[in-house]
VOTITOR-290830 format. One line per field, with one value per residue (C-alpha): residue number from 0; x, y, z. Coordinates in steps of 0.05 Angstrom, whole numbers, padded with zeros to 5 digits, m for minus. Example, Ala and Ser with C-alpha at 12.3 -4.5 7.8 and 13.67 -1.06 7.14 Angstrom:
2
num: (0	1);
xx: (00246	00273);
yy: (m00090	m00021);
zz: (00156	00143);
//
This chain:
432
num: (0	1	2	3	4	5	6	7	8	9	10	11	12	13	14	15	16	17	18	19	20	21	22	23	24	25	26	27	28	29	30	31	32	33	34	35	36	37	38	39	40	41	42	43	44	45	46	47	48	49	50	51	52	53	54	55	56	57	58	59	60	61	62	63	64	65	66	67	68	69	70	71	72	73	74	75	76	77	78	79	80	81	82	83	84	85	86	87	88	89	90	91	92	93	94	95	96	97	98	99	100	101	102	103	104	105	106	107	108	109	110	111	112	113	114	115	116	117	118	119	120	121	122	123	124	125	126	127	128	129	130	131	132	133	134	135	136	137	138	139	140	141	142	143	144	145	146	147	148	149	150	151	152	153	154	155	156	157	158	159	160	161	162	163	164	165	166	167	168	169	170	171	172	173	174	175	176	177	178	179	180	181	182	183	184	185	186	187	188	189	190	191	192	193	194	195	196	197	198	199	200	201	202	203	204	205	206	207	208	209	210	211	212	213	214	215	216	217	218	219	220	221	222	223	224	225	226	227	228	229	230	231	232	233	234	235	236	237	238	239	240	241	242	243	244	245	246	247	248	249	250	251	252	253	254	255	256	257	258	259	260	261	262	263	264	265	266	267	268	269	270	271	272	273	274	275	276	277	278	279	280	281	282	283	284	285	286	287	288	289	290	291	292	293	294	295	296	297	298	299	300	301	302	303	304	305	306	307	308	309	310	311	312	313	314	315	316	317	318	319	320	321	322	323	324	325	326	327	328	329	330	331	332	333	334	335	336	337	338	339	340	341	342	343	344	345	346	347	348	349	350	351	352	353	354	355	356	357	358	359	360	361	362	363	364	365	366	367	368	369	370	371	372	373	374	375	376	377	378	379	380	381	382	383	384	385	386	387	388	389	390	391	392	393	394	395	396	397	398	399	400	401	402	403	404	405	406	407	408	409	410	411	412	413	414	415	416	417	418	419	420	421	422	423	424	425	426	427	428	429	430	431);
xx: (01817	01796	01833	01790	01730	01756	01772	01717	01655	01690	01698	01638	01593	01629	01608	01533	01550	01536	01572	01641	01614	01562	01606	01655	01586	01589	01650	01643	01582	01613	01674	01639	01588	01653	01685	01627	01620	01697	01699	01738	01676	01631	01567	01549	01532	01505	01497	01572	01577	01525	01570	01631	01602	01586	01652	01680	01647	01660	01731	01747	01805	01752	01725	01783	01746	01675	01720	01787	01726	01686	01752	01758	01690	01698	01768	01735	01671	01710	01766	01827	01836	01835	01887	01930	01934	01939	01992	02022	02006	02050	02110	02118	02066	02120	02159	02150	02098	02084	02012	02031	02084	02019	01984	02045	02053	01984	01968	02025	01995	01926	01939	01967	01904	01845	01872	01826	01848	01780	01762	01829	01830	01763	01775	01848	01815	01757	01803	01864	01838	01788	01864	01902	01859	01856	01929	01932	01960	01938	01878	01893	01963	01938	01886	01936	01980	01918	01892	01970	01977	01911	01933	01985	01929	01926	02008	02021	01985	01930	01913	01847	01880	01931	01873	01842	01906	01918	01852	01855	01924	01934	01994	01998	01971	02012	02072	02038	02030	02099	02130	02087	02112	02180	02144	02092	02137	02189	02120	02097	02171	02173	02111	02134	02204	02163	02121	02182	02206	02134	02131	02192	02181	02107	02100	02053	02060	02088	02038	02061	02117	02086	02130	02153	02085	02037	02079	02079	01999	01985	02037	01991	01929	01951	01989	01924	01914	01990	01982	01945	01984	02043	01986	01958	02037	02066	02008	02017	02096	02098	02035	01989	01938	01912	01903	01830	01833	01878	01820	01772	01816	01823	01755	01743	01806	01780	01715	01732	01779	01731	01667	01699	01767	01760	01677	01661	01636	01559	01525	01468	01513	01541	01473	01498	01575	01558	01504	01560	01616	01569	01546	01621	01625	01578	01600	01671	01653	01590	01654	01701	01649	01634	01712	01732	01683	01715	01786	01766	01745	01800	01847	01802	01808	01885	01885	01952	01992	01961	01982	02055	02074	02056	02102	02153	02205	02212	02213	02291	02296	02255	02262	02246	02182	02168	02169	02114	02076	02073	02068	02008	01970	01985	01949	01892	01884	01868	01799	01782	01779	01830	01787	01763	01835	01870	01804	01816	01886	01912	01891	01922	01985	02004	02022	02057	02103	02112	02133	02178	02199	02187	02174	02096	02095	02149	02098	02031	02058	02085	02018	01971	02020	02011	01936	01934	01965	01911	01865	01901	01895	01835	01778	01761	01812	01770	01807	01811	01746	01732	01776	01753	01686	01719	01754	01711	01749	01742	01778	01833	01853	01868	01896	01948	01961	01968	02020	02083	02060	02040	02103	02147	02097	02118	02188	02180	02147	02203	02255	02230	02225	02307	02320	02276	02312	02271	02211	02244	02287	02256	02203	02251	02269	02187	02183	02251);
yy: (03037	03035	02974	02944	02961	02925	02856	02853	02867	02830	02767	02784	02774	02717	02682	02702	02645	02712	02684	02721	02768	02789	02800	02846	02889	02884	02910	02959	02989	02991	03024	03076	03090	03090	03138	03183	03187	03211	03253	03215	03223	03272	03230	03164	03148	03079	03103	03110	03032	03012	03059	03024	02951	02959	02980	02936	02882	02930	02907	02891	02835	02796	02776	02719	02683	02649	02633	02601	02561	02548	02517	02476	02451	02436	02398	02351	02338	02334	02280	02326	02308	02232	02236	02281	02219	02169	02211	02205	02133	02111	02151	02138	02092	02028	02063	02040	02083	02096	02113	02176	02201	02196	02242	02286	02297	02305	02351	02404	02387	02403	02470	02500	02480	02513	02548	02513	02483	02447	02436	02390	02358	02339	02308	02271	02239	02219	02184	02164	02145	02082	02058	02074	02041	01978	01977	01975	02041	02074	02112	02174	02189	02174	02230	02278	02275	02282	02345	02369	02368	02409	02474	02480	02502	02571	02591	02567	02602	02606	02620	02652	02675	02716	02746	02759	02789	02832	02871	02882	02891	02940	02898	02866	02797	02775	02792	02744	02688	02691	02690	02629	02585	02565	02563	02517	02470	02462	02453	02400	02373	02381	02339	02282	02279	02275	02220	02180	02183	02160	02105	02079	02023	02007	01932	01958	01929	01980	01984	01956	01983	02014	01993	02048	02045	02054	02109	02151	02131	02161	02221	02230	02229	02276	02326	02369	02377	02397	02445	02491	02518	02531	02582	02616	02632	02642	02684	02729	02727	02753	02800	02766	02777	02795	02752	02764	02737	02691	02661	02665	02622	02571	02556	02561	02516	02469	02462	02452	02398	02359	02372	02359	02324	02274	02273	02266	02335	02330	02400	02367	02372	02448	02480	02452	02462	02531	02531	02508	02567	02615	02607	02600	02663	02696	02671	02699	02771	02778	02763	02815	02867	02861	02858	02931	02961	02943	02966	03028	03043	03015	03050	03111	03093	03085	03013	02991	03059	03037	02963	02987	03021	02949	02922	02974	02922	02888	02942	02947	02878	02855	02775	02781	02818	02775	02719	02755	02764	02692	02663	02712	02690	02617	02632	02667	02613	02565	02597	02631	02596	02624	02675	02710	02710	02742	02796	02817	02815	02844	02929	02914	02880	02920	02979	02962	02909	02968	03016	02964	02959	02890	02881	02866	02811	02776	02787	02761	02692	02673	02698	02662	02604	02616	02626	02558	02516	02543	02502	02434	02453	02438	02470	02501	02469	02468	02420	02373	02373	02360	02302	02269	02266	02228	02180	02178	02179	02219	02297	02265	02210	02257	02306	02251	02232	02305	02325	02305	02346	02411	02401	02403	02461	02500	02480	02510	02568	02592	02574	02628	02678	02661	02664	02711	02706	02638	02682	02745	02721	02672	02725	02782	02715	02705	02777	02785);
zz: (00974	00903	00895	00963	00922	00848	00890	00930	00892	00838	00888	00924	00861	00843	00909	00902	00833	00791	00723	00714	00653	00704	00760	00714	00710	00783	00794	00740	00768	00839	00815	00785	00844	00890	00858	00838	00908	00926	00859	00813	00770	00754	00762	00766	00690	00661	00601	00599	00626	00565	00505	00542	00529	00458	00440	00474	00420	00371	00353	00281	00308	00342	00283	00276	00339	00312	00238	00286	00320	00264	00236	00293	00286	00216	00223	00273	00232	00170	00188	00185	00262	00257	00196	00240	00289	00236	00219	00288	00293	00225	00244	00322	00347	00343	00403	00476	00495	00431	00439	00489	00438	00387	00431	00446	00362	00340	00394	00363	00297	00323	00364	00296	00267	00320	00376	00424	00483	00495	00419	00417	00479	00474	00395	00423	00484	00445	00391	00442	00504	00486	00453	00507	00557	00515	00504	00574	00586	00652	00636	00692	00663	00587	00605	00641	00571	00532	00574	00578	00508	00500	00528	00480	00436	00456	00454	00383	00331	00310	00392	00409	00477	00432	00402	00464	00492	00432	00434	00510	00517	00455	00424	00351	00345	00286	00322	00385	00339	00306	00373	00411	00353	00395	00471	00434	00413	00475	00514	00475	00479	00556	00556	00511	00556	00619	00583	00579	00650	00679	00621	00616	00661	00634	00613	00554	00487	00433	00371	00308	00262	00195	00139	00093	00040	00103	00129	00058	00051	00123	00114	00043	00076	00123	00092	00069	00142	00152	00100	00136	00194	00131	00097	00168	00184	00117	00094	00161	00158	00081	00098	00047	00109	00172	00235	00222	00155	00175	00211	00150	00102	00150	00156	00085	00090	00138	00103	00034	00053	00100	00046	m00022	m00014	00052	00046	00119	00127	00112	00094	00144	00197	00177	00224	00285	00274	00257	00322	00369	00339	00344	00421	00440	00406	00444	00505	00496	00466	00515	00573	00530	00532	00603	00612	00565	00615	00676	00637	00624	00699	00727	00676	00708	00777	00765	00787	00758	00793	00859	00839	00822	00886	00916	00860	00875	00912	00840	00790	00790	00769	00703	00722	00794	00773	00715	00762	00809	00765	00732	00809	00818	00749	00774	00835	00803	00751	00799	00820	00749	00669	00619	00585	00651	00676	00616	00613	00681	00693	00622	00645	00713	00692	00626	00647	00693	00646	00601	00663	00681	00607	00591	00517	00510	00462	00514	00569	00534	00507	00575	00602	00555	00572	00645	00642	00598	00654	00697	00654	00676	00751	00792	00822	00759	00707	00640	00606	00652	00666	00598	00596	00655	00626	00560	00592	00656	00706	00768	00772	00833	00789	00731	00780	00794	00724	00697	00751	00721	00655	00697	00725	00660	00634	00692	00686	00616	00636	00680	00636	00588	00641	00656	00581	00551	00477	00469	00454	00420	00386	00348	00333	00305	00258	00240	00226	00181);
//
């Protein structure tokens, strides 16, 4: 019954509209009446549910998320992004299809920069698609690529959703970021081979091929930006600092670069960069605040032993569960965005992947993989939302071009559920 009473007031206040942080309340508050009136409480308390939201905010690792989007702000502003498909352009532009491998390479480049999915999709479609449409390449599957490569922002560090994960889920975020490094990159390989089945038979002109000189100037230009994803790693691998701080330096990074060195990044421009961090900031921790007090009633109500007897059928065998679980976060990240999904489903799911004894650093980068697909599939699908308004295009045309991408993200996903060593192991390497 207590799990009746989770799901529907949860979905109940989400069909009122009631925005998602407010509908967590919801639920919270109806949990807590619900079992205040069987006696799993004392007393129906909201001064509890207020203490319960400030701590939630109260979390020294959540710092990393205004400086990782600050960064992000201040790479776009500042040029880094445009010399990181320059970059792309001079060493694999002259191929047939050139332009999508471009996309496909800065994109990596770009999700070890930010950790925004919609921060990088939204800089690559505005630089890509007006050349991609003049080029002649079809403007629905140039913005599928574009949006594809996007969500490979939050699985290789530095990833926002592994911070997010981390604090709700209880589990080291330098050891998440070390260990979405390898799942980063065969996504944004999976992507480039699908790009060359669907292209291969496009009568589009490759680009021209950069002698030698104009490769070396580009990679020179560019290798500033490059540096930075070496310092956020290295500096975490050989302990030099935090995730947190992590974040710091690279938006010192990011801003010393685009102010003093490139001279694009005007200090007029700094209040609204700094406007924009800050209220996706406080949307986030305003929805992880709401979110740590529905956690903590539903680690109360004993949600997730309710949830395991229903899982019961699959707790002998690891994969088999591991694959219910990642159809069931497909399903759910249709109708909800990333941050919502991982909020909600992380005090459900946990305990039961450590009853089951799957290792917990396995388990979140194949769910913040899982919940960024969710952002490439429609209704709600974020990022392509966000690229459909770039290229302008409507969302069933992009539907149509992303496809063969969600497909090989998918296939990509699963494959690391057969073979979990692509995640660990490379990890226990990181960590050495």
């Amino acid at each position: 019954m207590t799990v009746a009473v989770f799901i529907l007031s949860l979905l109940g206040a989400m069909a009122l509209g009631m925005p998602i942080a407010y509908s967590l309340l919801v639920c919270a508050l109806a949990l807590m009446a619900y079992m205040a009136g069987t006696g799993g409480l004392p007393e129906f308390d909201s001064q509890i549910l207020a203490q319960r939201f400030v701590d939630g905010a109260d979390n020294f690792p959540l710092l990393a998320v205004p400086f990782f989007l600050l960064a992000g702000e201040f790479m776009n502003a500042g040029g880094l992004s445009r010399r990181i498909v320059n970059l792309a352009m001079a060493w694999v532009g002259h191929f047939r299809g050139g332009l999508g491998y471009v996309a496909v390479m800065a994109a990596i480049i770009m999700a070890s920069l930010s950790g925004s999915a919609v921060a990088d999709t939204a800089a690559l479609a505005a630089l890509l698609i007006p050349m991609m449409r003049k080029a002649g390449y079809d403007v629905g599957r140039s913005a599928g690529l574009i949006a594809a490569g996007g969500i490979i922002a939050p699985v290789i560090p530095p990833s926002i959703g592994f911070i997010i994960f981390g604090v709700a889920a209880n589990v080291s975020i330098t050891k998440l970021f070390l260990a979405g490094i390898v799942p980063g990159i065969m996504m944004g390989v999976a992507i480039g081979i699908a790009w060359w089945w669907v292209a291969r038979r496009d009568q589009v002109q490759p680009g021209p091929r950069m002698n030698l000189r104009e490769r070396l100037r580009a990679t020179r230009e560019g290798i500033l930006a490059l540096a930075l994803p070496v310092i956020i790693i290295g500096g975490m691998k050989f302990g030099v600092f935090t995730p947190t701080e992590a974040a710091v330096v690279a938006a010192v990074y990011s801003f010393a670069i685009g102010a003093f060195v490139y001279r694009e990044l005007k200090f007029s421009r700094l209040y609204g960069l700094i406007l924009t961090a800050g209220k996706t900031t406080a949307v986030i921790m305003f929805l992880v605040a709401a979110a740590m007090v529905s956690a903590w009633l539903i680690t109360v109500a004993n949600i997730p032993a309710e949830v395991a007897r229903m899982m019961e059928p699959f707790m002998g065998n690891k994969m088999l569960l591991m694959v219910v679980l990642m159809l069931l976060v497909i399903v759910v990240g249709t109708a909800l965005d990333f941050t919502p999904t991982v909020l909600i489903l992380t005090p459900v799911l946990m305990p039961l992947v450590r009853q089951a004894g799957i290792d917990p650093v396995y388990f979140g980068v194949l769910f913040i993989m899982n919940n960024a697909i969710g952002l490439i599939t429609p209704p709600v699908g974020t990022v392509l939302n966000v690229v459909c308004g770039v290229a302008r295009i409507n969302m069933d045309r992009a539907f149509k071009g992303v496809l063969p991408f969600l497909l090989a993200q998918v296939v990509v996903l699963f494959l690391l559920v057969a073979f979990p060593p692509l995640v660990l192991v490379p990890m226990k390497w990181f960590m050495s």
